[in-house]
N, CA and C atoms of all chains as a GROMACS GRO file, in nm:
protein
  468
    1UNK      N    1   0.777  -0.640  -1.999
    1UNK     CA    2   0.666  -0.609  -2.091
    1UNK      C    3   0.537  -0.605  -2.010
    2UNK      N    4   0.472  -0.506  -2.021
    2UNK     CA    5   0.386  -0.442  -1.916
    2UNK      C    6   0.225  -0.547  -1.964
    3UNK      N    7   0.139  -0.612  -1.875
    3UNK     CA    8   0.028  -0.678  -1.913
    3UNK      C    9  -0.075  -0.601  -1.988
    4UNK      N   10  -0.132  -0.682  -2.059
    4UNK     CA   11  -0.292  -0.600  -2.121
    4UNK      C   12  -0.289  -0.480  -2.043
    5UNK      N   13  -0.326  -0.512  -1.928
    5UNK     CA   14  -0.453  -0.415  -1.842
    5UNK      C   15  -0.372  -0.353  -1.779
    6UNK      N   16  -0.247  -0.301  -1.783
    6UNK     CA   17  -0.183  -0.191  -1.718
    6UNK      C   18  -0.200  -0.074  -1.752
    7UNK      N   19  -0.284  -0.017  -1.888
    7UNK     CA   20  -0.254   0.101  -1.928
    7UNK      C   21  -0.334   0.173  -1.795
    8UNK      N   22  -0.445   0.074  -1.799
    8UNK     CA   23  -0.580   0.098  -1.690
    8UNK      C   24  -0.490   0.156  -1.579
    9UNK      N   25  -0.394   0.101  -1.489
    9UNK     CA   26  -0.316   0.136  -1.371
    9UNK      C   27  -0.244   0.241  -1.389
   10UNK      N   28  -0.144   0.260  -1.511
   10UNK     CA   29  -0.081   0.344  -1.542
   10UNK      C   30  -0.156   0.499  -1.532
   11UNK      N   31  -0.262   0.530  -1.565
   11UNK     CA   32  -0.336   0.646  -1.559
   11UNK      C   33  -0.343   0.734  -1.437
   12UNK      N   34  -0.350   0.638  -1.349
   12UNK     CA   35  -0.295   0.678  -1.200
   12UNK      C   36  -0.171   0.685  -1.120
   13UNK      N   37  -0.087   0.572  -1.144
   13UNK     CA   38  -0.034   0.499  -1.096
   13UNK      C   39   0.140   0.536  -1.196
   14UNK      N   40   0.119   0.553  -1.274
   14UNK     CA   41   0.205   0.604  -1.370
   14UNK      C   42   0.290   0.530  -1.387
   15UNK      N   43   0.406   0.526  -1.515
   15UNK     CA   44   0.478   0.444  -1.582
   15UNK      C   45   0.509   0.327  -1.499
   16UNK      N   46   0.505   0.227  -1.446
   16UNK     CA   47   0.554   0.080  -1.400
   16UNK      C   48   0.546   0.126  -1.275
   17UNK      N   49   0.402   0.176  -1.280
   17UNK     CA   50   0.386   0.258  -1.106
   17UNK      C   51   0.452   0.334  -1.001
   18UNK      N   52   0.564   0.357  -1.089
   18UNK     CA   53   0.687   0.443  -0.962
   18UNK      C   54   0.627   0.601  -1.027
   19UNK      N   55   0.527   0.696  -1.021
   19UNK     CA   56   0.526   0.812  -1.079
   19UNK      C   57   0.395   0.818  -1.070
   20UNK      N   58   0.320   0.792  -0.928
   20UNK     CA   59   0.171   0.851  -0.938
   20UNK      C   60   0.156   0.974  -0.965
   21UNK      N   61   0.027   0.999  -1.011
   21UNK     CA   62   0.003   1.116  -1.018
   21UNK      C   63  -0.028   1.226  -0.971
   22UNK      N   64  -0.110   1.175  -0.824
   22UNK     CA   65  -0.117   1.243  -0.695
   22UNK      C   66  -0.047   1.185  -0.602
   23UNK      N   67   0.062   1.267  -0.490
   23UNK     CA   68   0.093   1.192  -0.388
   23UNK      C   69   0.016   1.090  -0.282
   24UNK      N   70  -0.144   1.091  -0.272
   24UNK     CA   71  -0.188   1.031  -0.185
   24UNK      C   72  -0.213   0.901  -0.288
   25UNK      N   73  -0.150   0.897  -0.388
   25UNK     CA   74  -0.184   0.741  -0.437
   25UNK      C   75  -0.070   0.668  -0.425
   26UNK      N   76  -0.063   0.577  -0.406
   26UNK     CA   77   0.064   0.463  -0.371
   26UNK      C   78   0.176   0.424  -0.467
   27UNK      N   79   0.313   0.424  -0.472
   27UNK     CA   80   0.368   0.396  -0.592
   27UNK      C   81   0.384   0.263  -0.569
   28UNK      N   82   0.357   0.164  -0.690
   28UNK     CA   83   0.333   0.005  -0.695
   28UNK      C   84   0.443  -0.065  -0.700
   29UNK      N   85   0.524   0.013  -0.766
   29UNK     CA   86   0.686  -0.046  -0.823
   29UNK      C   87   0.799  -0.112  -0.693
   30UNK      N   88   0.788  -0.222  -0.719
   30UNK     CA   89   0.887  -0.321  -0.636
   30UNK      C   90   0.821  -0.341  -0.491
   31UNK      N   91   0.680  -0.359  -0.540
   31UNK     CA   92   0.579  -0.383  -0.391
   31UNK      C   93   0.590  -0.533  -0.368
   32UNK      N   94   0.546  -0.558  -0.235
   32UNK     CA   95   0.518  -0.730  -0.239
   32UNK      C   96   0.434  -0.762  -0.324
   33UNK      N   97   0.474  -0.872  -0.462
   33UNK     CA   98   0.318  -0.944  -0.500
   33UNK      C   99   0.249  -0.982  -0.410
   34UNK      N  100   0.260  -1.080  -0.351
   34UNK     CA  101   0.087  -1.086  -0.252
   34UNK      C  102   0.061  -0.986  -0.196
   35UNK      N  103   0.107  -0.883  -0.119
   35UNK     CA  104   0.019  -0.744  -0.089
   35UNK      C  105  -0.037  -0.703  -0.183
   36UNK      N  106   0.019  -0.672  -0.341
   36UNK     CA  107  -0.068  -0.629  -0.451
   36UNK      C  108  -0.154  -0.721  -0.454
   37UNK      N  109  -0.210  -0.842  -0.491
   37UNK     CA  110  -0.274  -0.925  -0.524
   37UNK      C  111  -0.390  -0.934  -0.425
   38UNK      N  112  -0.356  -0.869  -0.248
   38UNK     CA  113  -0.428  -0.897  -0.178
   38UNK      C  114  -0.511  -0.773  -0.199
   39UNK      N  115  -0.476  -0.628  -0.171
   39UNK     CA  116  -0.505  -0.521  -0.192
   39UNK      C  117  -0.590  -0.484  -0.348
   40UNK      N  118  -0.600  -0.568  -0.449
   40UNK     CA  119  -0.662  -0.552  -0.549
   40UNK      C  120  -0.782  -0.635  -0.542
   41UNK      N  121  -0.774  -0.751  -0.530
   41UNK     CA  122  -0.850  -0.834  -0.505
   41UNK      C  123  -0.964  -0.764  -0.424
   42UNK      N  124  -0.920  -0.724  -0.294
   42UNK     CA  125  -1.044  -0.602  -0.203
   42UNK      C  126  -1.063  -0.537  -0.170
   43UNK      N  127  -1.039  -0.464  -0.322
   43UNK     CA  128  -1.087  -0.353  -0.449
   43UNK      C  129  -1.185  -0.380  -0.488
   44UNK      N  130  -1.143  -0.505  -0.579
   44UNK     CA  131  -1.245  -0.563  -0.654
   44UNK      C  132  -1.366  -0.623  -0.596
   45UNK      N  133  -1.332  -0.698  -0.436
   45UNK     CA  134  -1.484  -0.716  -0.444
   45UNK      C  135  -1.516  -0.690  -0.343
   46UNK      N  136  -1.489  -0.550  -0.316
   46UNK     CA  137  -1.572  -0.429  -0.249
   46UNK      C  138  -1.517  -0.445  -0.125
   47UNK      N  139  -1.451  -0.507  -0.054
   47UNK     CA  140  -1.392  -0.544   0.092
   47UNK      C  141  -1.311  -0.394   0.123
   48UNK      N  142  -1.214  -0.345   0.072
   48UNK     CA  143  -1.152  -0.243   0.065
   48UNK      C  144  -1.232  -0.100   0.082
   49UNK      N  145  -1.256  -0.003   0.149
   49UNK     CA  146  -1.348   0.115   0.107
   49UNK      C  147  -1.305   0.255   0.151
   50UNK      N  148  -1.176   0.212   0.185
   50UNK     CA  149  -1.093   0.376   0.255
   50UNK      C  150  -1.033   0.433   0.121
   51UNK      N  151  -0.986   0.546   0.106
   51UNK     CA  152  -0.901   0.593   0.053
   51UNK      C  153  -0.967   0.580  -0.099
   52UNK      N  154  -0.934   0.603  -0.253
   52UNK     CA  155  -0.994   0.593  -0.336
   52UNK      C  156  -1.068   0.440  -0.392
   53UNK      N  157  -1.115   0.396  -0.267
   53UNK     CA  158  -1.167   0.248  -0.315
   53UNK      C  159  -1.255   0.269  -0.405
   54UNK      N  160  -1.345   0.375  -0.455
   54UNK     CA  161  -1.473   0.382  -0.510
   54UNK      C  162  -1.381   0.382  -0.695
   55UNK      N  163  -1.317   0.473  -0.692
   55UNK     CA  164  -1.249   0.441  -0.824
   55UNK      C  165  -1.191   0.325  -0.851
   56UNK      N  166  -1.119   0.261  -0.750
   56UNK     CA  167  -1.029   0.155  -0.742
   56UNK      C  168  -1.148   0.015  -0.766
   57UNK      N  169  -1.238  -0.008  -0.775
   57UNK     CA  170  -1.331  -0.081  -0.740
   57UNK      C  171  -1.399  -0.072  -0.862
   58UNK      N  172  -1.409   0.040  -0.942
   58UNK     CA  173  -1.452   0.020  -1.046
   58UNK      C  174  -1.342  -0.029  -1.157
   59UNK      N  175  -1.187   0.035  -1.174
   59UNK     CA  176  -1.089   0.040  -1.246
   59UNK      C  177  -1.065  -0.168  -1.180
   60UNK      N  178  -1.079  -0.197  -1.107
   60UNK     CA  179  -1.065  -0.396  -1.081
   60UNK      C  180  -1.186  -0.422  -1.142
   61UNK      N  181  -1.252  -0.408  -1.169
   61UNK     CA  182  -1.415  -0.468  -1.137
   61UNK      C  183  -1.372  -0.576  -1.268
   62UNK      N  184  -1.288  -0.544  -1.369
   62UNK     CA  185  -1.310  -0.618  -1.489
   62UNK      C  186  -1.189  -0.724  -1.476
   63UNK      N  187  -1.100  -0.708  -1.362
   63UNK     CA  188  -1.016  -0.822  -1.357
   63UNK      C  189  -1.028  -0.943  -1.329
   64UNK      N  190  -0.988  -1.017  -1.380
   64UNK     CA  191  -0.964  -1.168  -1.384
   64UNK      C  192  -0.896  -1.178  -1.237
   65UNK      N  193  -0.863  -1.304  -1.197
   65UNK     CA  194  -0.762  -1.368  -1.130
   65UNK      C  195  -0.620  -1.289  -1.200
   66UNK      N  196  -0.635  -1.373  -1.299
   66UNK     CA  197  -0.503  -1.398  -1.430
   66UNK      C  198  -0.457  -1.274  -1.429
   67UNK      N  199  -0.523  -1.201  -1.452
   67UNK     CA  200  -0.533  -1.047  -1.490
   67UNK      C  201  -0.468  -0.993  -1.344
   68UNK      N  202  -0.479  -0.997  -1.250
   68UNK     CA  203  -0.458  -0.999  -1.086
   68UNK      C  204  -0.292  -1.037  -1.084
   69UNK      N  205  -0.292  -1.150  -1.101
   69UNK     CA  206  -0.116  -1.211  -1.147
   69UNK      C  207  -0.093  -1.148  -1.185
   70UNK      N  208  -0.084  -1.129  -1.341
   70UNK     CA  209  -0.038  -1.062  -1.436
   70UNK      C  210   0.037  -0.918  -1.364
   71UNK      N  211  -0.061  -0.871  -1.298
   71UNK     CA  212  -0.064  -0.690  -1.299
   71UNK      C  213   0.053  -0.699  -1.198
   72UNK      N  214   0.041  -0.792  -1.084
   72UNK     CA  215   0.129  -0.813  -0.946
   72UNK      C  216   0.240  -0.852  -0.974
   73UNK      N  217   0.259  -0.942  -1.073
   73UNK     CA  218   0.444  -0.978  -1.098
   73UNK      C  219   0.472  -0.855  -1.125
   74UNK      N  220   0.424  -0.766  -1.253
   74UNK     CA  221   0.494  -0.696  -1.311
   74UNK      C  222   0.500  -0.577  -1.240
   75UNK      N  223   0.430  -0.524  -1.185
   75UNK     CA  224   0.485  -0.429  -1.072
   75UNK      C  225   0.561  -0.459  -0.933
   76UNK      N  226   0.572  -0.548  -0.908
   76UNK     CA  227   0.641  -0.612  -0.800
   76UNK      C  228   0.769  -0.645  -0.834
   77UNK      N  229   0.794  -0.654  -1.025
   77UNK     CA  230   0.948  -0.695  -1.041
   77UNK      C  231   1.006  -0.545  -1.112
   78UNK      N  232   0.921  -0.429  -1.097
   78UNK     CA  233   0.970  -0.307  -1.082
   78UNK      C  234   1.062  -0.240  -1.043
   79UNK      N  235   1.754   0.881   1.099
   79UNK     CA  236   1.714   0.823   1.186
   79UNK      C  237   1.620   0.806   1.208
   80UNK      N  238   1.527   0.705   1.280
   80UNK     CA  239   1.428   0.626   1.302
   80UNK      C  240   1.346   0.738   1.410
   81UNK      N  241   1.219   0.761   1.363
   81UNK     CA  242   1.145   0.795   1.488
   81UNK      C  243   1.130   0.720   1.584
   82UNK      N  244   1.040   0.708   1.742
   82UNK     CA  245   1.101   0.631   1.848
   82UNK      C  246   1.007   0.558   1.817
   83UNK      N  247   0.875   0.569   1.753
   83UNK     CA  248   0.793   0.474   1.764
   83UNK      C  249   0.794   0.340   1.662
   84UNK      N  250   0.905   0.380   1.586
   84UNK     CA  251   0.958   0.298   1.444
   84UNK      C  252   0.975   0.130   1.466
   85UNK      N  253   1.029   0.120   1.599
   85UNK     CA  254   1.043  -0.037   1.624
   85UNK      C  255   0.930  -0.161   1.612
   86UNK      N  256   0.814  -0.048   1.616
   86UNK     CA  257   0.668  -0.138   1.646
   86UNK      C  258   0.663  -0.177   1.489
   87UNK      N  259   0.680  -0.080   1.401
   87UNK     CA  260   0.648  -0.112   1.225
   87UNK      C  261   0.767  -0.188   1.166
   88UNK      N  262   0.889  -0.191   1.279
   88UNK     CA  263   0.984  -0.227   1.254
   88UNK      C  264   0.981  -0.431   1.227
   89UNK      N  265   0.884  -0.454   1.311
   89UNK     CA  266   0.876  -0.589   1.380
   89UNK      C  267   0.834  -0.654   1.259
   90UNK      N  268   0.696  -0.629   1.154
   90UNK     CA  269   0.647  -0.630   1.047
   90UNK      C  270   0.743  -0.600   0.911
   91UNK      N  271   0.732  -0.498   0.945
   91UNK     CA  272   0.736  -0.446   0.776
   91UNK      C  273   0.931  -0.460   0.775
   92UNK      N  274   0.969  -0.482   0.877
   92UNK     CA  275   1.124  -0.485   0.844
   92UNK      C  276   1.207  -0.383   0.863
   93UNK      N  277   1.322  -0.374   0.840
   93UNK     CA  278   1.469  -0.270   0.878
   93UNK      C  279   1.383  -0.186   0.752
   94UNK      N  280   1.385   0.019   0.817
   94UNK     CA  281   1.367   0.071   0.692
   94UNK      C  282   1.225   0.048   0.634
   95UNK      N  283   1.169  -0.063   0.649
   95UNK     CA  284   1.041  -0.070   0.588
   95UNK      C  285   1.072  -0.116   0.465
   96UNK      N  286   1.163  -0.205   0.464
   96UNK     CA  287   1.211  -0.268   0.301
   96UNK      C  288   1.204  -0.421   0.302
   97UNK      N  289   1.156  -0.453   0.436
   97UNK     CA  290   1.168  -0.646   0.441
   97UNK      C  291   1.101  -0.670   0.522
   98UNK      N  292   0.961  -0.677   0.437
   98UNK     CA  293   0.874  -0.693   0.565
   98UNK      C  294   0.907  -0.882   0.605
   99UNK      N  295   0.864  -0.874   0.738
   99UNK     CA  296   0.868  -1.070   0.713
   99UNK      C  297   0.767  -1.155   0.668
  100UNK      N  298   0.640  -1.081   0.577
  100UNK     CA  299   0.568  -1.201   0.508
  100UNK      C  300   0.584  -1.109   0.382
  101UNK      N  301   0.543  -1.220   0.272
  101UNK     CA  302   0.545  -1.154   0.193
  101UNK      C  303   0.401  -1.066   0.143
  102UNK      N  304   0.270  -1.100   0.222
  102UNK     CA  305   0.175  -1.030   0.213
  102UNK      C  306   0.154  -0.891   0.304
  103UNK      N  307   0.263  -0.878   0.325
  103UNK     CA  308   0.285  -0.709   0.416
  103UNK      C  309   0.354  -0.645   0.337
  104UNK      N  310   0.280  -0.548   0.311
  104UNK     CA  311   0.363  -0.384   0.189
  104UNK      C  312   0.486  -0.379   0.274
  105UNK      N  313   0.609  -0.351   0.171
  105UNK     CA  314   0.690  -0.258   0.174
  105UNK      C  315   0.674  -0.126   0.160
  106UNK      N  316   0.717  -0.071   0.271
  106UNK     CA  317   0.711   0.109   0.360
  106UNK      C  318   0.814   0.195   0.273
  107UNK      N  319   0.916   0.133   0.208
  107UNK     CA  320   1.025   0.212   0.199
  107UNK      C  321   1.012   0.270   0.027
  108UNK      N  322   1.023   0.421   0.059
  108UNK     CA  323   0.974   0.500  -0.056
  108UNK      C  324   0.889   0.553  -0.080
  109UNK      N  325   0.792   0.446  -0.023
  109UNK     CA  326   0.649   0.469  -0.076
  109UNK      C  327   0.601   0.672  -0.038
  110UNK      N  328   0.475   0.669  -0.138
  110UNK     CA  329   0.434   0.831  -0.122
  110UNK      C  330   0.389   0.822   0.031
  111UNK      N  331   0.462   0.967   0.099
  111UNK     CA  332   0.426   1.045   0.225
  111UNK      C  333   0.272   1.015   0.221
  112UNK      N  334   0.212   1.086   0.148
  112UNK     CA  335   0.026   1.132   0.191
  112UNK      C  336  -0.002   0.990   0.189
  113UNK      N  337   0.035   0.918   0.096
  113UNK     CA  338  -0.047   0.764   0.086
  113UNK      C  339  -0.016   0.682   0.275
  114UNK      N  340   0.118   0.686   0.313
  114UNK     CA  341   0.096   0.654   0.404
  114UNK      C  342   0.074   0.705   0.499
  115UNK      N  343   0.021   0.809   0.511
  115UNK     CA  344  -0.037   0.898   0.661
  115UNK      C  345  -0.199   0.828   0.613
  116UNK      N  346  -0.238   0.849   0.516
  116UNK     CA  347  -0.385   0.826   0.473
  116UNK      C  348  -0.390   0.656   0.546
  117UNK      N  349  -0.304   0.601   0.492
  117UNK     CA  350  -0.328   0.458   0.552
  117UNK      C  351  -0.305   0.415   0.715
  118UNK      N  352  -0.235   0.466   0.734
  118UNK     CA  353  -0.207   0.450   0.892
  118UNK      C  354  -0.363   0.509   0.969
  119UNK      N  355  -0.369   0.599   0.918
  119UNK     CA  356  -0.459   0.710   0.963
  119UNK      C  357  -0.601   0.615   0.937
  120UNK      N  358  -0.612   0.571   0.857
  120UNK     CA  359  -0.715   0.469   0.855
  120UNK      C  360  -0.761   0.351   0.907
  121UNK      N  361  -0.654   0.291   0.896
  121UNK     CA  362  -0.617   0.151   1.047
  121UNK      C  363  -0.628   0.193   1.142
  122UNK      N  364  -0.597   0.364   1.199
  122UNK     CA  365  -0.612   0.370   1.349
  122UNK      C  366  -0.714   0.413   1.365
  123UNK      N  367  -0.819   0.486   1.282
  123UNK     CA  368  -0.947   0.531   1.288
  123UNK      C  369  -1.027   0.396   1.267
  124UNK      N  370  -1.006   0.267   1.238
  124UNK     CA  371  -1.102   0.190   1.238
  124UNK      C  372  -1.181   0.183   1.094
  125UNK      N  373  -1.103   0.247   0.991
  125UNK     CA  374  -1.206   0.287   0.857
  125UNK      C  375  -1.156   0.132   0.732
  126UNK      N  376  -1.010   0.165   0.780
  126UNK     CA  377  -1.005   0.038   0.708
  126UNK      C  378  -0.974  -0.096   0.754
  127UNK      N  379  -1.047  -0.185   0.706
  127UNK     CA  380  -1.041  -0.317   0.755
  127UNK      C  381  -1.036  -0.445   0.677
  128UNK      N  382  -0.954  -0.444   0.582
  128UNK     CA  383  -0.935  -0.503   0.505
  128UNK      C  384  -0.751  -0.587   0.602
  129UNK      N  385  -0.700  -0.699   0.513
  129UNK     CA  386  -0.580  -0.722   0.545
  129UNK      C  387  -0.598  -0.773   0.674
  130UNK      N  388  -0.424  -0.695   0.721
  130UNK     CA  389  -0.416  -0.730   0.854
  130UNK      C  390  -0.488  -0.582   0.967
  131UNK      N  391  -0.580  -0.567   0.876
  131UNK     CA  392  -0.634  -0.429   0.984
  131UNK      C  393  -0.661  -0.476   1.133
  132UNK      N  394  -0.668  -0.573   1.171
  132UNK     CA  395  -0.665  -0.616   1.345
  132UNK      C  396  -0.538  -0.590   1.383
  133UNK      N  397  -0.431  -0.623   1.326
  133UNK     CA  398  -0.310  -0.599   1.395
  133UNK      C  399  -0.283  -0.439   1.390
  134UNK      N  400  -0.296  -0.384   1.238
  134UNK     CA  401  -0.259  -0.249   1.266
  134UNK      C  402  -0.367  -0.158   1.329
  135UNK      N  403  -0.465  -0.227   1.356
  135UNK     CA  404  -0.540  -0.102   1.410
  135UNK      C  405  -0.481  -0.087   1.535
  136UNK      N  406  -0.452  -0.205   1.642
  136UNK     CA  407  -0.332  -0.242   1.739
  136UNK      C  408  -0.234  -0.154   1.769
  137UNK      N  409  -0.183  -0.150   1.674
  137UNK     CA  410  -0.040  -0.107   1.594
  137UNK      C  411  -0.052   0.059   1.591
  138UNK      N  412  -0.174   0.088   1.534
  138UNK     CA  413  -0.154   0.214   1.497
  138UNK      C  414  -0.216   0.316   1.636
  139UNK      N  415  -0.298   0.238   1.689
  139UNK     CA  416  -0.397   0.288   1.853
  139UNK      C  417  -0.309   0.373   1.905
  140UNK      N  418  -0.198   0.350   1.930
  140UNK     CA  419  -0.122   0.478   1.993
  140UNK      C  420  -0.058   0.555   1.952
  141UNK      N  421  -0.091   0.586   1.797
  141UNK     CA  422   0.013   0.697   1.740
  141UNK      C  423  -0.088   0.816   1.717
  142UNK      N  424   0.023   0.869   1.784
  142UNK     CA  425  -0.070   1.048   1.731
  142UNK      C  426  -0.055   1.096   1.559
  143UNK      N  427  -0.101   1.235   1.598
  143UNK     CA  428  -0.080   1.235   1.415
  143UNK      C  429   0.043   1.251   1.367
  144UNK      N  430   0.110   1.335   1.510
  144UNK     CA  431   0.257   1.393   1.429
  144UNK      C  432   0.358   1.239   1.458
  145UNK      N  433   0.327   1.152   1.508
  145UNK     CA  434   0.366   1.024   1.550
  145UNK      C  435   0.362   0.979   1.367
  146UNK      N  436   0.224   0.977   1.299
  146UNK     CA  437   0.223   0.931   1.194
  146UNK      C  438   0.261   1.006   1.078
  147UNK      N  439   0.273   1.106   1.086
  147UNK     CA  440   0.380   1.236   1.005
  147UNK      C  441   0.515   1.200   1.022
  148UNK      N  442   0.585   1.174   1.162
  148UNK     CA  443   0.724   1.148   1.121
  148UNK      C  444   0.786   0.977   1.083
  149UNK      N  445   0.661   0.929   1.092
  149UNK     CA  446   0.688   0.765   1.070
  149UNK      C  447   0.691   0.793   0.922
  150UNK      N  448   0.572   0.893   0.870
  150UNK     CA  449   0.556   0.888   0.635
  150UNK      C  450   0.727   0.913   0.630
  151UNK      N  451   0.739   1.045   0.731
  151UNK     CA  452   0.879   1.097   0.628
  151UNK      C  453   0.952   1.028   0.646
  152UNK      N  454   0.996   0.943   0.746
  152UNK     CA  455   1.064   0.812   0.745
  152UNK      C  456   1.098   0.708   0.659
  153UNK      N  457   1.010   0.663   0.595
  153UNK     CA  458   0.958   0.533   0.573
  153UNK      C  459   0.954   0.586   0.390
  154UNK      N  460   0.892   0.704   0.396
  154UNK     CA  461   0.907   0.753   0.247
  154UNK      C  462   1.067   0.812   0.177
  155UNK      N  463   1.155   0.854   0.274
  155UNK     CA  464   1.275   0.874   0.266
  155UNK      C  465   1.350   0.802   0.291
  156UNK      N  466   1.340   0.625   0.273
  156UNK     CA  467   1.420   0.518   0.257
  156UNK      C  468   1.423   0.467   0.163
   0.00000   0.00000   0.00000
């Protein structure tokens, strides 16, 4: 059961992240949680700035920690 | 089969690019072609520096482009 804030990921990232929408975006599904967790995290606070960080940075900006977990189990048990 | 330069990503990210040995290092295997030329391509240009960007910038210093073209189709076709 997919968290709150996945629809947010899904838009890009597509169904349980295996189905981006452009090839240069990453498919999430059965990634390491801590690589997700690390890689979002600096998104969110701006550490990250290659590749679509400027979207990516806004689409985290509203995450929690929790919210961070949340998003990383469930694409990681993809 | 493995391109020749495969052993170096091999050491990290694992057989295939499916086990890496921490768990805060992405898994390679599958993942989208463009996403990982974009990323490699970024660690070796010095753009991104987030993570373990000291090691891969290391890592990535001696790959050419078609070096990092046959490592995507690799790594994306596992």
């Amino acid at each position: 059961e997919a968290p709150a804030k996945e629809a947010l990921c899904r838009s890009c990232h597509g169904k349980a992240g295996a189905a981006p929408i452009m090839p240069a975006y990453p498919k999430l599904a059965g990634q390491n949680k801590a690589y997700l967790v690390s890689a979002i995290k600096a998104y969110r606070d701006g550490e990250r700035k290659t590749g679509m960080a400027a979207v990516m940075a806004a689409s985290a900006m509203g995450l929690t920690d929790a919210d961070i977990e949340a998003l990383a189990d469930y694409y990681s048990s993809q």
